[in-house]
C-alpha positions as CSV (number, residue, x, y, z in Angstrom):
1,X,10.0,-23.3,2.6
2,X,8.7,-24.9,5.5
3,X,5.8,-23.7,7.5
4,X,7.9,-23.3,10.6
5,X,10.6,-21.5,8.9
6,X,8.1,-19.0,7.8
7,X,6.3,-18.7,10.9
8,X,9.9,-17.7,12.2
9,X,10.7,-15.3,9.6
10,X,7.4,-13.7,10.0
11,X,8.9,-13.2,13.6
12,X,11.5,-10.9,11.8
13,X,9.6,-9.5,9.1
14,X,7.1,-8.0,12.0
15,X,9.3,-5.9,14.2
16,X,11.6,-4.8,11.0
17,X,8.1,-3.4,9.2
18,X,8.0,-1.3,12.7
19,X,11.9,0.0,12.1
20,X,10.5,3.3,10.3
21,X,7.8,4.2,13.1
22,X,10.8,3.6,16.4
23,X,12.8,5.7,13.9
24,X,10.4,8.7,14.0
25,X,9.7,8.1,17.9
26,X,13.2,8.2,18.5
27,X,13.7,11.2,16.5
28,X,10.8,12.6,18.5
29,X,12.7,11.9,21.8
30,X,15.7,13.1,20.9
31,X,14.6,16.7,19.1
32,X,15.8,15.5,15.8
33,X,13.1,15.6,13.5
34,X,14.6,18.5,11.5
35,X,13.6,21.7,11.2
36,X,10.0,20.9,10.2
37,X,9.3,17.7,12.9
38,X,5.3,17.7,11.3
39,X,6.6,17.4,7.7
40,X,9.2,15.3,8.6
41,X,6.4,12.6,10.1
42,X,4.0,13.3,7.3
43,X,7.0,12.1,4.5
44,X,8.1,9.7,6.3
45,X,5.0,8.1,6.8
46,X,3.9,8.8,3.5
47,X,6.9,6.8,1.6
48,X,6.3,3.7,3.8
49,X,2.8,3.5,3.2
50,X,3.9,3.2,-0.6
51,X,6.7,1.1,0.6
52,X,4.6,-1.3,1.8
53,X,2.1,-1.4,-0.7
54,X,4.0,-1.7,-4.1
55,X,5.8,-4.5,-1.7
56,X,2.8,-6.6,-1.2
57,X,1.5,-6.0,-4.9
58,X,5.0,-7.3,-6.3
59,X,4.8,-10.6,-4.5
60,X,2.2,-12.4,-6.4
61,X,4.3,-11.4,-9.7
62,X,7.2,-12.5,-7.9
63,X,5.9,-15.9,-7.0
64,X,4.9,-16.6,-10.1
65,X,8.5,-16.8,-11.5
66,X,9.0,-20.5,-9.6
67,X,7.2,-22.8,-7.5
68,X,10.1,-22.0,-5.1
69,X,8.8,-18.7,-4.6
70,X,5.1,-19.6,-3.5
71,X,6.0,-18.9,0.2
72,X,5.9,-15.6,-0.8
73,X,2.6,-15.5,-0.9
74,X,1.9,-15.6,3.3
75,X,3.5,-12.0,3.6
76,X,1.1,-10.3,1.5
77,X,-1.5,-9.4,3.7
78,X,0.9,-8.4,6.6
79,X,2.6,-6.2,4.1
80,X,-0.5,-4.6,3.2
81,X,-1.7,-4.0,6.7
82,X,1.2,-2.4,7.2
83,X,0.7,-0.1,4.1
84,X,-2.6,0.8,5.8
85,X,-1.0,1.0,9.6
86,X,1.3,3.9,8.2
87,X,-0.9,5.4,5.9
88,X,-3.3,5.9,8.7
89,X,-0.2,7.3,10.6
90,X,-0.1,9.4,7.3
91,X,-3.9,10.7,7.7
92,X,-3.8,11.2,11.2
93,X,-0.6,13.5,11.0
94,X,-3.1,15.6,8.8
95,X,-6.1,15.2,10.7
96,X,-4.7,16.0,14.2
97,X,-0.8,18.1,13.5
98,X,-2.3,20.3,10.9
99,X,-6.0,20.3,11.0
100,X,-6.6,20.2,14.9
101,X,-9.3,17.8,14.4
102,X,-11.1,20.9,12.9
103,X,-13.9,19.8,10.6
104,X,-14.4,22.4,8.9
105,X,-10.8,23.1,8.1
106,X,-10.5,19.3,6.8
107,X,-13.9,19.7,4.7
108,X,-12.1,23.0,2.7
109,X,-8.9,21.1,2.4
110,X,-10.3,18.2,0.8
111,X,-12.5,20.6,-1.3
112,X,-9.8,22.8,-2.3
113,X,-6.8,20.6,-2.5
114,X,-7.2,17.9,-5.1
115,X,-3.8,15.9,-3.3
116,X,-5.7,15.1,-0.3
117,X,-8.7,14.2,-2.2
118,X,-6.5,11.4,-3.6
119,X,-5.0,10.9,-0.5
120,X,-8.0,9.9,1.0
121,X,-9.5,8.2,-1.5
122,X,-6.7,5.7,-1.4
123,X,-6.6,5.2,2.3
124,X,-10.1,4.5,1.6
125,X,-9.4,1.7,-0.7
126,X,-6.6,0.4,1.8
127,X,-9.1,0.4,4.3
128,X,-11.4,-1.8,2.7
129,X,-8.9,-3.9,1.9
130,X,-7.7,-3.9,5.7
131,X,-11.4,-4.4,6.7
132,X,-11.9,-7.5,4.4
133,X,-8.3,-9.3,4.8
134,X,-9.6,-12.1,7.2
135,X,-10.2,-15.1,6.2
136,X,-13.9,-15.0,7.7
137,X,-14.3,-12.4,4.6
138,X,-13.2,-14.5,2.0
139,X,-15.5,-16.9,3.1
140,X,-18.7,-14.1,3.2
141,X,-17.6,-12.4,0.4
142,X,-16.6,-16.0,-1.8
143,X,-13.4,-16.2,-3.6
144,X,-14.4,-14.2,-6.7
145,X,-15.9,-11.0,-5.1
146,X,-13.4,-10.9,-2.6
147,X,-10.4,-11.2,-4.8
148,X,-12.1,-8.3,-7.0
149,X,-12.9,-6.5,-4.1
150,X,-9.0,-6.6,-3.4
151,X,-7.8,-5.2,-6.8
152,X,-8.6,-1.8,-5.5
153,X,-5.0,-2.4,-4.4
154,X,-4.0,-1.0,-7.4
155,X,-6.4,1.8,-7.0
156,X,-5.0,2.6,-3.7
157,X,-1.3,2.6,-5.5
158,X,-2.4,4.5,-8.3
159,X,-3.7,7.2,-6.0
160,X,-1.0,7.4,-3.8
161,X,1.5,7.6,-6.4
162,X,-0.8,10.8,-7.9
163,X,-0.8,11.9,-4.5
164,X,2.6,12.0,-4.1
165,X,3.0,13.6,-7.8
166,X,0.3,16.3,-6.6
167,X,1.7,17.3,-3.7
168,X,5.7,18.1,-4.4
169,X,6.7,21.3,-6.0
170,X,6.8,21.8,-10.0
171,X,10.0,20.2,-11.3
172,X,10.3,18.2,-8.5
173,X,10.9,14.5,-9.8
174,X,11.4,12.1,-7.1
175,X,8.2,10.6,-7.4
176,X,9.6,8.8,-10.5
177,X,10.9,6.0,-9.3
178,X,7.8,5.0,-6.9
179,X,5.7,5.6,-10.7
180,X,7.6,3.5,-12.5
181,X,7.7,0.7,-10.0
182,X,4.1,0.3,-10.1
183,X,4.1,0.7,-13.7
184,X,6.1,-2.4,-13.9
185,X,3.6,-3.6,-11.7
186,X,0.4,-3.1,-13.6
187,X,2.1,-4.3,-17.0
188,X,3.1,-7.5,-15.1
189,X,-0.9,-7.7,-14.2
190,X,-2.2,-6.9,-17.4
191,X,0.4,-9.4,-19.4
192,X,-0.8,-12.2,-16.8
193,X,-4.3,-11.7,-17.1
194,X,-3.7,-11.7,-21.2
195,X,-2.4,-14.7,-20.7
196,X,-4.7,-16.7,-18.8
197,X,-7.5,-15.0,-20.7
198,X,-5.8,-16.8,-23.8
199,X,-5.3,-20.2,-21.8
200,X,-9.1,-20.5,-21.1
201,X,-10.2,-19.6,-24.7
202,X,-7.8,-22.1,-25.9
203,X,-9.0,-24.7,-23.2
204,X,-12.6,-23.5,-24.2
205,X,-12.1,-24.1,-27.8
206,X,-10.2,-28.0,-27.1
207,X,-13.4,-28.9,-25.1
């Protein structure tokens, strides 16, 4: 794909990543949040921030079927902001709709709830990530720290998917299908790094 063609798809891409958040503002307008308007926010941010995420991580997999596919590559770090843009949305529905920016009440929460522990640490994770997704960081950091600086993207997935797990009601089992997804995901990871691990031994052992 041409560099122009994906500079105008990125033109789509953008505004359709911001489809949930007019949803929810809409809603807001319009009274029709649901019964529960705060929980209603706090899901839907939730999801997309996983959305997003287990998006961005599948591309590099995906690319790697075909040479064809290597455009896909210049949408993963505007996927993966947008993971962090709504799971801040996500941590600031806690912080301000059911905390009241009360401290203290966030300190016990954290202490006492082990789902918002996770939560946090992986908005943590994506906020590192989000922090260090310049290209002025790759060149600080070099290549190699950077790009295992930004494996704790499958921290941050791992924890939100344990967050998510932690946080519905016993016997509910909709989480599944986010779990297995990154499942998939970290097999594909482990199978490619197997594989190159065996490629440079083998190259190692030619020389």
């Amino acid at each position: 794909m041409s560099n122009r063609s994906i500079v105008a798809l990125k033109f789509v891409v953008f505004p359709a990543c911001l489809i949930p958040l007019a949803v929810l503002v809409y809603q807001g307008f319009t009274n029709t949040l649901g019964p529960d308007p705060v929980a209603t926010i706090t899901h839907t941010t939730g999801f997309w921030t996983l959305y997003f995420l287990l998006i961005s991580l599948a591309i590099t997999p995906v690319r790697r079927l075909g040479r064809r596919l290597a455009w896909l590559i210049r949408f993963r770090r505007m996927l993966g902001l947008f993971a962090f843009f709504y799971a801040t949305l996500h941590l600031t529905t806690w912080v301000w709709l059911y905390s009241n920016f009360d401290a203290h009440a966030m300190v016990h929460d954290i202490s006492k709830r082990p789902f918002i522990t996770m939560g946090m640490l992986g908005w943590t994770c994506l906020f590192l990530l989000a922090a260090t997704s310049t290209t002025w960081s790759i060149r600080k950091l070099g290549g190699k720290r950077w790009t295992m600086l930004h494996r704790l993207a499958y921290v941050a997935a791992t924890a939100g998917v344990i967050h998510y797990w932690w946080i519905v009601k016993t016997g509910v089992r909709t989480p599944w299908k986010v779990t297995v997804v990154l499942a998939v995901l970290l097999l594909a990871r482990a199978l490619w790094s197997a594989k190159e691990a065996a490629r440079r031994k083998k190259v190692a052992v030619a020389v």
